[in-house]
C-alpha positions in Angstrom: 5.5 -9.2 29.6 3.2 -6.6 28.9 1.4 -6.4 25.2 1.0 -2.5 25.2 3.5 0.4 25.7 3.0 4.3 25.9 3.9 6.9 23.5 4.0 10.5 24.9 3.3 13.3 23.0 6.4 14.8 24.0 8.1 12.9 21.8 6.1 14.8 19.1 9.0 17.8 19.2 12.3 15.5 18.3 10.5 13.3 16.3 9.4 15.6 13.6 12.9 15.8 12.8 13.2 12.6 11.5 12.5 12.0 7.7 9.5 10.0 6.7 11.6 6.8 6.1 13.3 7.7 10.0 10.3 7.8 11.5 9.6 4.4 10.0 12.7 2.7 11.1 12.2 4.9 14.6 8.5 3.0 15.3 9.7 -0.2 13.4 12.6 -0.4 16.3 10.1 1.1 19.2 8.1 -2.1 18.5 10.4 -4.8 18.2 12.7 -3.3 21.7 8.6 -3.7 23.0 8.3 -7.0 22.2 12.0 -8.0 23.1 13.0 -8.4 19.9 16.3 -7.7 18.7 16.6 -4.1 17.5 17.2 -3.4 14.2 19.7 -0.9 12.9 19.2 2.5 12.5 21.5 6.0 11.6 22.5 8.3 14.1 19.4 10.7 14.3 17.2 7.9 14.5 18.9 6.2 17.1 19.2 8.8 19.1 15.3 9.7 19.0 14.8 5.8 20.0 17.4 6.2 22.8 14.9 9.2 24.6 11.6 7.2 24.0 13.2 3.4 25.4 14.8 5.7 28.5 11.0 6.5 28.9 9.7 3.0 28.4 12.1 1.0 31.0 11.0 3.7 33.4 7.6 2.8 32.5 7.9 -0.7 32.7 9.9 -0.6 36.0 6.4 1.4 37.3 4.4 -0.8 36.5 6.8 -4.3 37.8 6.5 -2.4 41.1 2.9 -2.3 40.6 2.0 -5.6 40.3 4.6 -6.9 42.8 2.3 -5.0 45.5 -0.7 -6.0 44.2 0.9 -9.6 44.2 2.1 -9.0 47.3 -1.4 -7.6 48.5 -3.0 -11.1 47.4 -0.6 -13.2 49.7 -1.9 -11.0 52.7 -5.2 -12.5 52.5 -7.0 -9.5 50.7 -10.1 -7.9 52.1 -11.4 -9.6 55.6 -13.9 -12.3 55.0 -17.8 -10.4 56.3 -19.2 -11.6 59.0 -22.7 -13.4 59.3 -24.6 -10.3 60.2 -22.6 -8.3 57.5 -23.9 -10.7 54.7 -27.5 -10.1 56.2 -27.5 -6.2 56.1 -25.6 -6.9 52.0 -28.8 -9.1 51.2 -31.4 -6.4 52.7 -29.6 -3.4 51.1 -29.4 -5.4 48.2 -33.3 -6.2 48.3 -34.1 -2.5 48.3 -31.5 -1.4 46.0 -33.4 -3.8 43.5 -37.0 -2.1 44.4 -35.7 1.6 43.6 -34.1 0.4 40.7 -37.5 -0.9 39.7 -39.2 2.2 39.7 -36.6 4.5 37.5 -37.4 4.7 34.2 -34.9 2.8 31.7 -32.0 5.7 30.9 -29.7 4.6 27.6 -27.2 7.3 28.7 -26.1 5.6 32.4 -22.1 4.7 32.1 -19.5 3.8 33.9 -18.9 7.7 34.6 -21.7 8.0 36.9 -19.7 8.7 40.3 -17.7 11.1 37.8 -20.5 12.9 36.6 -22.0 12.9 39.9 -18.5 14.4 41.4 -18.7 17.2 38.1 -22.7 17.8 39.4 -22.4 18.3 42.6 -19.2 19.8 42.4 -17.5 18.1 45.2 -13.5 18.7 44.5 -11.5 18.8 47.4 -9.8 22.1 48.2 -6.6 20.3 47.5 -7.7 19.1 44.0 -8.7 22.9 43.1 -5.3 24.1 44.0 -3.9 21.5 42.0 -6.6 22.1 39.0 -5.7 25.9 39.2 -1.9 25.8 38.8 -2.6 22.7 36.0 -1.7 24.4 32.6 -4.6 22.2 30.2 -7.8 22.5 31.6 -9.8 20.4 30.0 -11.7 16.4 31.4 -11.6 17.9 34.9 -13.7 15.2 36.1 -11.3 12.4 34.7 -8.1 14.5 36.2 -10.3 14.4 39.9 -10.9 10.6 39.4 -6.8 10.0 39.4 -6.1 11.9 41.8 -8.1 10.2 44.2 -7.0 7.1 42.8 -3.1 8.4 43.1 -3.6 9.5 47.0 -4.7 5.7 47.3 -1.9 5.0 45.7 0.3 6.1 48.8 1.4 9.8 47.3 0.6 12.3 49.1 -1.3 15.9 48.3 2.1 18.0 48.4 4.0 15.3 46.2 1.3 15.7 43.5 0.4 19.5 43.2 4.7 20.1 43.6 4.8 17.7 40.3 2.7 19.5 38.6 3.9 23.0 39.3 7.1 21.9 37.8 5.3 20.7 34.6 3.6 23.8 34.5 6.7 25.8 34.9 8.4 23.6 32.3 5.6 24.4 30.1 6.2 27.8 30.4 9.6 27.8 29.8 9.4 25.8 26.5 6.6 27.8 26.0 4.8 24.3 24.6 2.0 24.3 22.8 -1.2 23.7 24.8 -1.8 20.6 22.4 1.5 19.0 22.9 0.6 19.1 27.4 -0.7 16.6 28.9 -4.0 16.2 29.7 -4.5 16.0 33.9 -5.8 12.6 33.5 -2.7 11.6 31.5 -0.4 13.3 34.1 -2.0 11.4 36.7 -2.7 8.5 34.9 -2.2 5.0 36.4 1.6 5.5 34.4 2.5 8.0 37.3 4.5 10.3 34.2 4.4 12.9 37.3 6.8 10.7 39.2 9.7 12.2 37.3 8.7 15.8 38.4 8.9 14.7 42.2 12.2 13.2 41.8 13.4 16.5 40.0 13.2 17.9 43.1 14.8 15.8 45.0 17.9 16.0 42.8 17.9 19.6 42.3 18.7 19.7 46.2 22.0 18.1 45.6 22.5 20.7 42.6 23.0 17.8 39.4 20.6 18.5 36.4 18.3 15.9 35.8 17.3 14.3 32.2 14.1 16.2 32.1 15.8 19.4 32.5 18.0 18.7 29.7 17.7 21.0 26.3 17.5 18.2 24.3 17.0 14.2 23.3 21.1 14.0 22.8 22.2 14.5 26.7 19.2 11.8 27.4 21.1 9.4 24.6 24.4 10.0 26.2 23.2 9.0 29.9 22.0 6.2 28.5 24.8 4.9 27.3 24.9 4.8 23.9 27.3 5.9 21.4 27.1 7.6 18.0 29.2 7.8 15.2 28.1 10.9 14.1 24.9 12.2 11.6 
């Protein structure tokens, strides 16, 4: 099981709602249903707000069991291809001179891990597929993080339509709500090793059939419904 969960700030919306004392029992029942404790009781609004953010979470978690069943599944294969002899000679002599340049540069306190980042922000090597994608993205803002997941999503197996269609549907759902540039998602975050854009790719696919889908819905109560639980009233 995993130790962490995300919170969205989409939730931000439906839970400012809630009452002080709701919001308690709201993030008092987010953890235990995190932990797979038992849920504790909760009134109508507040249940309802917990019913949108667990709908989220099992998606979540369901991303992520598919995730490490391929990676598992990636392990039985063998992994990488052992090097050959001569392979582990050219390592050791690249390795050697690698050492003497980094001999001669002068200690530098600000080196990270964002070098190939920076580098990318430097040198200003986006593809043209990334800038179309960075264009029509409604928060511009950590490009350079938003470039590094989407490389890291097209090794995941997407592809370069499936990513820019997702998020021209967030940024037309953006417009439409007409949300608050603090309340999108960073690019980063939309990309994110989560995959929240996965919904927005299978939007589409049921809009072809014509059936709304739960992230077109005008609020948390059709969410609570399709999940199957039941109110008694407010």
């Amino acid at each position: 099981m995993k130790n962490s969960f995300v919170m969205y700030t989409d939730y931000s919306t439906h839970i400012q709602l809630l009452s002080r004392e709701q919001r308690g029992d709201l993030l008092t029942a987010v953890m235990a249903y995190a932990s797979g404790e038992d849920v504790p009781d909760m009134d109508g609004m507040t249940l309802m707000a917990f019913s949108f953010i667990k709908v989220q979470m099992d998606r979540d978690n369901e991303r992520y069991e598919r995730t490490v069943e391929a990676r598992r599944e990636a392990g039985r294969q063998g992994g990488r291809p052992k090097a050959s002899a001569s392979d582990d000679k050219a390592k050791k002599a690249n390795g050697f001179s690698k050492k003497q340049s980094e001999a001669k540069k002068p200690d530098n306190d600000n080196v990270t891990d964002n070098d190939t980042v920076n580098d990318t922000v430097k040198n200003n090597k986006y593809t043209c597929a990334f800038e179309r994608l960075w264009s029509a993205y409604p928060r511009k803002k950590e490009k350079a993080k938003a470039y590094k997941c989407y490389k890291a999503r097209l090794s995941d197996g997407f592809s370069e339509d499936e990513l820019i269609t997702a998020v021209k549907r967030y940024a037309d759902e953006c417009r439409k709500k007409r949300t608050e540039e603090c309340y999108i998602k960073l690019a980063a975050t939309f990309l994110g090793q989560n995959t929240p854009f996965i919904d927005y790719v299978e939007r589409g696919m049921k809009d072809d059939t014509g059936k709304q889908t739960a992230g077109d819905a005008d609020g948390i109560v059709e969410q609570a419904v399709r999940s199957g639980v039941q109110f008694d009233g407010f």
